[in-house]
N, C-alpha and C positions, 0 to 999 in steps of 0.2 A: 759525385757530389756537385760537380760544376753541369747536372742536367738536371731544369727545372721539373719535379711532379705534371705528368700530365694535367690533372686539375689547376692547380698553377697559374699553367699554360691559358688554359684555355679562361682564366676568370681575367688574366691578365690581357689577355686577345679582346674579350667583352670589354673590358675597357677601354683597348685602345678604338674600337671601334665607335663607341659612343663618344667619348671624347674626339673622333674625327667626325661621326655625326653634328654633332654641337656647333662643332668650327664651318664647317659645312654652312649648317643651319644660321651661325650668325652672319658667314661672310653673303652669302646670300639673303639677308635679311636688307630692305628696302629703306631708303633715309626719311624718317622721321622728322617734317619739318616744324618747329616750334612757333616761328616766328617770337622768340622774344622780343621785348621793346631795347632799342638801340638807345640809349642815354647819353652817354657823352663816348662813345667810343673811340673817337681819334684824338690824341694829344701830344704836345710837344716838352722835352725835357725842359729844366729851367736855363740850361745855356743854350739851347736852340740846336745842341745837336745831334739830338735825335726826334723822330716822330714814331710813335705809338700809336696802333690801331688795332683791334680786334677781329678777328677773322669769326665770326660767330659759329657760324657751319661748320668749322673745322676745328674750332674749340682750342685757339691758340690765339698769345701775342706775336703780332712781328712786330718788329724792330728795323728803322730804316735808318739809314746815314744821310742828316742834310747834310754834308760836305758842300757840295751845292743842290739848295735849298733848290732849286728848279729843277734838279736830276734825283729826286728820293732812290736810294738805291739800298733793297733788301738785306740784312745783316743775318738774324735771326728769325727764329720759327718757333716761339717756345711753348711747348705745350700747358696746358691750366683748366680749370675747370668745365663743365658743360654751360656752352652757351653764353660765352664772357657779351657784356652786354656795356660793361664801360671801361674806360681804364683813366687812371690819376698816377704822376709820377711823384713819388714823395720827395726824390732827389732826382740826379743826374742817372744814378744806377739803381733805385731801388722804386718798384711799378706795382702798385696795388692793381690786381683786377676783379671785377667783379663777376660772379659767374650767376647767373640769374635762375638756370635750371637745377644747378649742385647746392645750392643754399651755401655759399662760401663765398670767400675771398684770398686769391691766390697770392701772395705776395712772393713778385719776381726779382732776381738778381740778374740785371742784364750782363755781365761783366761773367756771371758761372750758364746763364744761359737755361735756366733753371726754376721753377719755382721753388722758396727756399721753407717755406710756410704757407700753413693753409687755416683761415680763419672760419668757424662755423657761424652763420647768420642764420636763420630763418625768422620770414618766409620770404622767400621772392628778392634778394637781394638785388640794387638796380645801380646805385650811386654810391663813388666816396668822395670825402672832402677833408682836408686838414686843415687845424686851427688848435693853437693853444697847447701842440705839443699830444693833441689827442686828433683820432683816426672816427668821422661820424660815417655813419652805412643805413644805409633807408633800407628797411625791412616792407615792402610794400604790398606785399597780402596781411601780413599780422599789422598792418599801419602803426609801423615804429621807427626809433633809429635807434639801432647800439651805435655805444661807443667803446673805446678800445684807447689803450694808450699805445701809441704810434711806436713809440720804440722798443717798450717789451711785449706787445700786442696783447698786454691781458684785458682781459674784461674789464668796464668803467661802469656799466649801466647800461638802463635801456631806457628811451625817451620815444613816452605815448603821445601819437599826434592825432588829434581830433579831425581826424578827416581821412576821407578816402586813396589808397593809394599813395604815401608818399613817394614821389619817384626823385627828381635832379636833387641836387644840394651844390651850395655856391658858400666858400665865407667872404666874409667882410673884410676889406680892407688891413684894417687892425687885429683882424684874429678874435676878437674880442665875440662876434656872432657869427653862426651860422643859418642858412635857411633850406631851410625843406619844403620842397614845392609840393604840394597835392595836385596829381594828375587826375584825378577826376572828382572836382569839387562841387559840380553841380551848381544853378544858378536862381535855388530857393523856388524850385516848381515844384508841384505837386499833383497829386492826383483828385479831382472832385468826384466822391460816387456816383453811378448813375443816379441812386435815388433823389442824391441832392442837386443833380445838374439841370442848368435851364434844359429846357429843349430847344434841338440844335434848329438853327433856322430852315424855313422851307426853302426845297431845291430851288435853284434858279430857273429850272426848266419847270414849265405847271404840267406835263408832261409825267412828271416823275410824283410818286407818293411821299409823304412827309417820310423824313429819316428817322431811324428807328432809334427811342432814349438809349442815352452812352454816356458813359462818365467824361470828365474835360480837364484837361491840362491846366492849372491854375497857378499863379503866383502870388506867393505868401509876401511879396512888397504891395499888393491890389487891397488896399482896404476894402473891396466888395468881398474880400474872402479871406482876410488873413484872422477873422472872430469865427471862422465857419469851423477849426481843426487843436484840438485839446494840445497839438503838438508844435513846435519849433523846425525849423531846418538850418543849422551852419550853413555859412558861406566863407570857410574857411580857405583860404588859396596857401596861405605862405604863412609856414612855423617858423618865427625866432628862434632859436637857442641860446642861451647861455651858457657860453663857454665853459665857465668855471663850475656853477651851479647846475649844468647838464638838465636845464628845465626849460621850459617853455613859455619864454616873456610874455610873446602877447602874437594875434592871429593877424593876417591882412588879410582884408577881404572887397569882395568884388573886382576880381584881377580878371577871371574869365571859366569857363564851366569846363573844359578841359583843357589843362597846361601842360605842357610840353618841354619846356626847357626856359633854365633863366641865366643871369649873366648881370656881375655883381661891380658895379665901379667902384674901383678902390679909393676912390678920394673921395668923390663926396656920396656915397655908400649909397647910390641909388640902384635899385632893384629892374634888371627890364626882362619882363618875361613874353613868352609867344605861347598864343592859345587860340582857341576857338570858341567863339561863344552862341551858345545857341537860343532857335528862335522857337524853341518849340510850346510858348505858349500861343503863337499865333497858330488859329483854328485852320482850316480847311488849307488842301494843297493851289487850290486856284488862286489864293490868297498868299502864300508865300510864293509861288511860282520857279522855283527850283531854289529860291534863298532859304537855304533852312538853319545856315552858320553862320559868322564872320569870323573870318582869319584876322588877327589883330595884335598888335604889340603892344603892351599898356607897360609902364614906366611908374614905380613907386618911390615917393621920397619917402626917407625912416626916419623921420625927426619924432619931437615928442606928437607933433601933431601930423600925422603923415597922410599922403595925398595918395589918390590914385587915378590917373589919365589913361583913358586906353583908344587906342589909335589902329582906325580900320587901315588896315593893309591895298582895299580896293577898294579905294577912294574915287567917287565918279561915275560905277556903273549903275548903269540904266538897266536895273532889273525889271525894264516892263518891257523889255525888246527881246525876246525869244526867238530863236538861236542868237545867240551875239558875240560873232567872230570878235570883235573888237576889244569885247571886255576880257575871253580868252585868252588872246594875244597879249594880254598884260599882268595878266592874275598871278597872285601872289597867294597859292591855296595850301592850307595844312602845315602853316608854318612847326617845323619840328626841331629845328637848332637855330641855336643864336650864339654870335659872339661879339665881342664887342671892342672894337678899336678907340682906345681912348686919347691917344695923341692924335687922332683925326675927326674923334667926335662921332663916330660911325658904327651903326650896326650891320651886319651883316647877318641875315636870315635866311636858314634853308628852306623852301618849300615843295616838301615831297610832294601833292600833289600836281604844281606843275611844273615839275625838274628844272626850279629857278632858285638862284638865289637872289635876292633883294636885297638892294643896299640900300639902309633907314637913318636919320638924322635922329639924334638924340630924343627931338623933340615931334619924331613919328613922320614927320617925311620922306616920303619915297624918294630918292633922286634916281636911282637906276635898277634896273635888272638885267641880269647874264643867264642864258642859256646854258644850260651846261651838258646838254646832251644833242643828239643828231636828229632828233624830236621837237620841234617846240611846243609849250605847253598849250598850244591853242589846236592839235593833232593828235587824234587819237591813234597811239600805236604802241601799244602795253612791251611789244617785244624790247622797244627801242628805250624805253623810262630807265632814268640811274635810281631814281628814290634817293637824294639827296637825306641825309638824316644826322651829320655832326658836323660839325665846322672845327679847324683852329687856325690862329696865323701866327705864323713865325716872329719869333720878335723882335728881327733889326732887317728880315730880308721884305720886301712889300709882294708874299706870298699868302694867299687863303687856302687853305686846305681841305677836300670837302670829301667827306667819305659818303660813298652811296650804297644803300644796304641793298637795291634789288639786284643792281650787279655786281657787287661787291667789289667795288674799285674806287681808286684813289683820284679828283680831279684838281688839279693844280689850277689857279686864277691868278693875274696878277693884278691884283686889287689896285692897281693905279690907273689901268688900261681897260680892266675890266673884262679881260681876254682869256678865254681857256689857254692853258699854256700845252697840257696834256693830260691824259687818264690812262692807268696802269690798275693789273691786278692789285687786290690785298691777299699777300702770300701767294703762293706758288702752286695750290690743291683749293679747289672748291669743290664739295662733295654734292652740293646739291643737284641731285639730277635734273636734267630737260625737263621732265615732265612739271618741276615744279619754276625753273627759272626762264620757260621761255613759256610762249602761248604754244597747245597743241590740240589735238581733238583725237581723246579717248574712245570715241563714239558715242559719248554723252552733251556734246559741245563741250567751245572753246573752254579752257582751264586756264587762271591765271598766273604769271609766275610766282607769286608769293600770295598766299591766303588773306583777303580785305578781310581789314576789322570786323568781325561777330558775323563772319561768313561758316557757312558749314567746316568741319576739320577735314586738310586731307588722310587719308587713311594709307599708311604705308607699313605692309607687312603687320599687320597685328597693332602699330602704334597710333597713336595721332599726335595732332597738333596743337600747338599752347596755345592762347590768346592773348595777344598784345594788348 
């Protein structure tokens, strides 16, 4: 009785065999880089002592001890959804995060170490924010936000935003609003047909034949064409909320064509977000001459009659001097986090394009930029780049915190000196292979460590990669 039937045996052997194929097959399976978009990924509790950042690659929060606030020192590892992409601490111990590839929201208990719940979003979940005793979640492929009651997590509704992408969410001062920024709101261009487009000018060179009819890039503020199209375009940047009425007050618009992150003053409720705004209805490249964007901070007041100023970040340059060491050497490109010091009147902005952070005047003055890497941004050296992408500061010690997605490390600043203090890993594992975090040459040329925006996917083991 205690000897198994030969058949048995052997269905049972088939088994373990495949089930050790499998394990095989996954642990040999190649890492799959997504590149989700980093939203607000690094933050600190409300007594300042702890910071929160997400390890995205490795699909876990850590948890670090300011004890002192200039020595961050690792607590936890806790693991949560695929590709956590932001995280908000509701209290001292309990840490929404956002998982942007699982369509969830993990809700952690730092104190069991543990995710204790798990919230279903779709699609594309990217931010949370609290107000009013309710939990708002930007659902950013379906462009929505649920909402959720904070403390028994059930369902409240879902709130339609007319617009593209909702990504950040910030509340107001009073709790009273929330806002939903539209990551790509576009800047009211359009497309003219060939049939109805002028024809384009003759080449500069007499040399060259006339250019062949093409449609033209238009904007619908150009009275020469805004009666030419049966249609409208929003320019919608930033959804109000109403707290109570989970609706949708009223739209901002003309903040900037894609936004990035914002950052909400709590006294007198002005709005400063960082974007890029583009130039693409000017014609021919000789004509913009490698200007095709401006990186810029524009600043909303929300009164009944509210304003909107936006403020070029690179102020000064002589875009008619190609190559221009100088303007490099100062650039403030791709601004993608912001935060905002309010007892000093100062913003502080990340710009992942040139691994700098910019310190801004309320009122869009630049007074400084820090280096934060062993790179300056006016040096091309893709190995050496942090990708600057969240910012937070402490709030009684005069510490910046800057998490960098492309190394995924933590850089300390001390905001009054303006000094890198140090950079440390985020967690203890980063899974992403060399091939993807450093430059290398597969025999195809150089590879970069993280895949640019609306670049081809890398291909690993059967999977690809997302698009930010």
């Amino acid at each position: 009785m205690g000897i198994c039937p030969p058949i048995h045996f052997t269905m049972q052997f088939k088994s373990f065999i495949c089930l050790l194929l499998v394990s095989c097959s996954l642990t040999a399976q190649a890492f799959v880089n997504y590149e989700s978009p980093a939203v607000h990924p690094v933050r600190i509790s409300p007594d300042g002592s702890r910071l929160f950042a997400v390890s995205t690659a490795d699909n876990r929060l850590v948890v670090w001890s300011l004890t002192n606030p200039t020595e961050p020192v690792i607590l936890k590892e806790i693991p949560v959804g695929l590709e956590p992409v932001s995280v908000t601490p509701r209290n001292n111990d309990e840490v929404w995060v956002v998982n942007h590839l699982s369509d969830s929201v993990s809700i952690v208990s730092v104190s069991e170490g543990r995710a204790i719940d798990t919230l279903r979003v779709k699609d594309e979940p990217t931010d949370v924010a609290f107000a009013g005793g309710k939990a708002f979640v930007t659902a950013t492929a379906s462009d929505e936000v649920h909402v959720f009651d904070a403390s028994t997590r059930a369902g409240l509704g879902t709130i339609p935003i007319f617009g593209k992408d909702p990504r950040g969410l910030a509340a107001s001062g009073d709790g009273t609003k929330v806002y939903a920024l539209v990551n790509r709101s576009g800047n009211r261009t359009t497309l003219l047909p060939m049939t109805q487009a002028p024809p384009p000018p003759l080449p500069t060179n007499p040399a060259l034949p006339p250019a062949p009819q093409s449609g033209l890039v238009v904007s619908l503020d150009d009275p020469a064409w805004s009666g030419s199209f049966a249609y409208d375009l929003p320019d919608n940047d930033i959804a109000e909320i109403d707290v109570q009425t989970l609706s949708v007050m009223r739209y901002f618009t003309g903040v900037g064509t894609t936004n990035f992150d914002l950052t909400v003053h709590s006294q007198t409720n002005e709005i400063f977000v960082v974007n890029t705004d583009a130039r693409n209805a000017i014609r021919f490249e000789p004509v913009l001459r490698g200007h095709c964007i401006d990186s810029r901070l524009t600043r909303i007041t929300t009164g009944s009659t509210p304003t909107v100023d936006a403020y070029d970040l690179n102020p000064g340059i002589d875009y008619n001097t190609l190559p221009n060491p100088a303007a490099r050497a100062t650039a403030l490109s791709e601004p993608t986090g912001v935060v905002l010091d309010e007892s000093q009147g100062l913003l502080y902005v990340a710009a992942q394009g040139t691994d700098r952070i910019g310190v801004v005047s309320t009122s869009g003055t630049v007074i400084a930029r820090i280096e934060i890497g062993n790179t300056p941004g006016a040096t091309v050296n893709s190995v050496d780049k942090r990708g600057p992408r969240g910012l937070a500061l402490h709030p009684t010690a005069p510490i910046l915190y800057v998490f960098n997605r492309l190394t995924n490390t933590l850089t300390l600043i001390d905001k009054m000196s303006y000094a890198v203090l140090s950079e440390t890993p985020i967690g203890t594992h980063d899974p992403t292979p060399s091939r993807v975090r450093l430059l290398s040459d597969d025999g195809a040329g150089l590879i970069p460590r993280r895949r640019p925006k609306g670049a081809a996917p890398y291909v690993e083991a059967g999977g690809y990669s997302h698009g930010s």
